[in-house]
C-alpha angles and dihedrals in degrees: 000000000000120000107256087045086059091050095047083063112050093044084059092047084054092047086057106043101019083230143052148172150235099224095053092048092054089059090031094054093025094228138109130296094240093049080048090049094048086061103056090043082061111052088036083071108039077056095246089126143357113255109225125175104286097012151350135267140203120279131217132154102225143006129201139198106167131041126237129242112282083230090050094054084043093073098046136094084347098171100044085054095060105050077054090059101040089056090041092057095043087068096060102104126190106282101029120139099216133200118189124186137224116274147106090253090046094051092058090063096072090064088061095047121130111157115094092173096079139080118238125207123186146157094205114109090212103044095062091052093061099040092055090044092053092050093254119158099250146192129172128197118239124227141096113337113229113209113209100056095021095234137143120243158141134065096337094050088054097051097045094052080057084073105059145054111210117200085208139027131184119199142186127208136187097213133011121191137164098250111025090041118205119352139176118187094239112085094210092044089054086043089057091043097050091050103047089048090056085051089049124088099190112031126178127181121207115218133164117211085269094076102051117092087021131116141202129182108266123046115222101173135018117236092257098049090076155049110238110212109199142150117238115346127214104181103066088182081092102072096066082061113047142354115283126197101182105193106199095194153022 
């Protein structure tokens, strides 16, 4: 078995079971512990694992189960933020049917926005706010409000996205990796998330550098299903996983 193969393979076992062993890749590749060993030196230090006695496990730099105060993300990352939100807004073309997200990055966007021929739908609170007071065509799902982040979900929410097709969505995330995809730490917001981006043709989700290589509790998307729109990206490993549009300035 040749040697990328092998890694291939243990990185997707970690991405399974968030641990594994050398003992049980020897038997699993059918090769030798040192060869086993080698790998896992390896990919300790291209940074795909951390390498423990006996094994590796999966790294990630961060893992969240709660989300923060809208008040408390509004403060942060501010200007990378906002070069997300200005290209973000650029690709709304007349005609579009947009749904934009809750979050402190998609409701940025709305300060960029230019294009009056196009129907907005959103479950941010916020957002809506702004959209209506900026003369924006605008629809908000119903459903339970959820106070820390202001934004609409549960099973209403739900229902009500059944009933539409956007042309363009805009998301925000707490965490993206390579093998648990995009995650937020409430069950019914992620719920919400994962339904409108199957009903959207075109999603994009906004996330500054803070957000790679970072984890929450529920998966909503997998890696593949979206466009990430960042500003400069470190970790290049990405690119082998999704589409990235890095945008370097307002």
């Amino acid at each position: 078995m040749l040697t990328e193969e092998r890694h291939k393979i243990i990185l997707e076992q970690l991405s399974t079971n968030s641990a594994v062993y050398v003992s049980e890749l020897v038997e699993m590749l059918n090769t030798s512990e040192s060869t086993i060993r080698r790998d896992l030196n390896y990919l300790h230090k291209e940074g795909k694992l951390n390498k423990v006695h006996g094994g590796a496990t999966l790294l990630e730099k961060d893992f969240n189960t709660q989300d923060d105060l809208v008040s408390t993300r509004e403060t942060l990352n501010v200007i990378d933020k906002s070069i997300i939100a200005k290209y973000s807004a650029s690709l709304i073309k007349k005609g579009d049917f947009v749904y934009i997200d809750s979050g402190t990055t998609t409701n940025l966007i709305i300060d960029f926005l230019k294009e009056k021929d196009a129907i907005y739908v959103t479950n941010g609170i916020n957002q809506a706010k702004k959209l209506i007071s900026n003369g924006f065509t605008t629809y908000i799902l119903g459903g339970e409000i959820k106070i820390s982040t202001e934004a609409v979900v549960g099973v209403e929410a739900i229902n009500n996205l059944k009933r539409y097709n956007f042309t363009k969505g805009f998301f925000g995330t707490n965490g993206i990796s390579e093998y648990r995809g995009y995650t937020t730490p409430d069950i019914k917001e992620a719920l919400v998330k994962e339904e409108a981006i199957k009903r959207t043709r075109n999603p994009y989700i906004l996330a500054d550098q803070t957000k790679f290589n970072s984890i929450s509790s529920i998966t909503f998307g997998e890696i593949d299903e979206a466009v990430i729109i960042t500003t400069l990206l470190e970790d290049s490993s990405y690119y082998k996983k999704a589409e990235i549009v890095e945008v370097l300035k307002l």
